[in-house]
C-alpha positions as CSV (number, residue, x, y, z in Angstrom):
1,X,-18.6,26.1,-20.1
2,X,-14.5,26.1,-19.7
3,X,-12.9,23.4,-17.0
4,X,-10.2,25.1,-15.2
5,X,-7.0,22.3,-15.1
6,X,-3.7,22.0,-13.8
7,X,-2.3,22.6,-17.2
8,X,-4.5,25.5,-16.7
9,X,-2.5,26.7,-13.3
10,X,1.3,25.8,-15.3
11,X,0.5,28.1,-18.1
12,X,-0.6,31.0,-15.8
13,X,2.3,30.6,-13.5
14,X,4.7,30.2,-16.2
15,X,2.9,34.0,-17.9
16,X,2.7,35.8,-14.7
17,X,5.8,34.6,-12.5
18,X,7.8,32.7,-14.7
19,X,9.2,29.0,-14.3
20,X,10.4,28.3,-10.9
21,X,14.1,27.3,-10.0
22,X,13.1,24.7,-7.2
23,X,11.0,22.3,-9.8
24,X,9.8,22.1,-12.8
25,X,6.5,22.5,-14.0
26,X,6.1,20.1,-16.6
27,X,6.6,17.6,-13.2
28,X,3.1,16.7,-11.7
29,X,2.7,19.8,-9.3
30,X,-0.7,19.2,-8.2
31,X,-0.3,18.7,-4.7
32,X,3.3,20.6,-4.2
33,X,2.7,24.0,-2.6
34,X,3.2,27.6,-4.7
35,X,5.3,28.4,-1.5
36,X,8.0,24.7,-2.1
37,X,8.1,25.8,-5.8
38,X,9.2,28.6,-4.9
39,X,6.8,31.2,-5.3
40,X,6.1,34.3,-3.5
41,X,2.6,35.2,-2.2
42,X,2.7,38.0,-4.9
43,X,3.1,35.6,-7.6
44,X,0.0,33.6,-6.1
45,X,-2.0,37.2,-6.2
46,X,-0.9,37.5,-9.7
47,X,-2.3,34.1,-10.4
48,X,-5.5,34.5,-9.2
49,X,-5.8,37.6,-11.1
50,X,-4.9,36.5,-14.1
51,X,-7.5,33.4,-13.4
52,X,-10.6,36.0,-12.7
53,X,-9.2,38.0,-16.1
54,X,-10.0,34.9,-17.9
55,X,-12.5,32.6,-16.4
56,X,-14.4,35.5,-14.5
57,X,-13.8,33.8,-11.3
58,X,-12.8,36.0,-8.1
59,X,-10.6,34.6,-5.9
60,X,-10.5,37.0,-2.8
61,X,-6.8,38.0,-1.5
62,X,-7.7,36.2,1.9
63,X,-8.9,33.3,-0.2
64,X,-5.9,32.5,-1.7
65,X,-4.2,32.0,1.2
66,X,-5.4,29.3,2.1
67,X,-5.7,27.9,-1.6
68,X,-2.1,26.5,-1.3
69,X,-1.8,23.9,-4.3
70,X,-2.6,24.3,-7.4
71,X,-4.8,21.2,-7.2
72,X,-6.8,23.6,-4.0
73,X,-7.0,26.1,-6.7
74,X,-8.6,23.5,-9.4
75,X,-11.5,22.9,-6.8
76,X,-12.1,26.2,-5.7
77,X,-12.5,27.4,-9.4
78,X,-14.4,24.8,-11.2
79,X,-17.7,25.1,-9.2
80,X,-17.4,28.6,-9.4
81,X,-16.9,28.2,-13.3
82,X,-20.4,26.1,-13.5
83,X,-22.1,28.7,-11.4
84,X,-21.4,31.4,-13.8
């Protein structure tokens, strides 16, 4: 069974969007929003593709909205990784 991490979130972010200008990732962005590191709700879709691609987990458009850190994304996906 994988655990779905931070580090987990970075390297996704970094593959699908890129590093952000506003912060850097290697900083401890658990609780700083996609939105104040400056990405883009398309980027955050992106993400959460890229996360079901790889840990089989769905994360429904109107999920992710309100999934705003990637600390929020951490718990939503790790149940859902033990489920599986």
């Amino acid at each position: 069974m994988s655990r779905f991490t931070v580090d987990d979130v970075r390297r996704i972010l970094r593959a699908c969007a890129g590093e952000p200008d506003t912060i850097s990732l290697d900083d401890d962005i658990s609780t700083v929003s996609f939105e104040d590191m400056g990405y883009d709700s398309l980027a955050v879709l992106e993400m959460a593709a890229r996360i079901q691609q790889e840990f089989l987990v769905a994360i429904p458009d109107e999920t992710v909205a309100e999934l705003p850190t990637p600390d929020a994304i951490v718990e939503y996906v790790n149940p859902r990784i033990a489920a599986a």
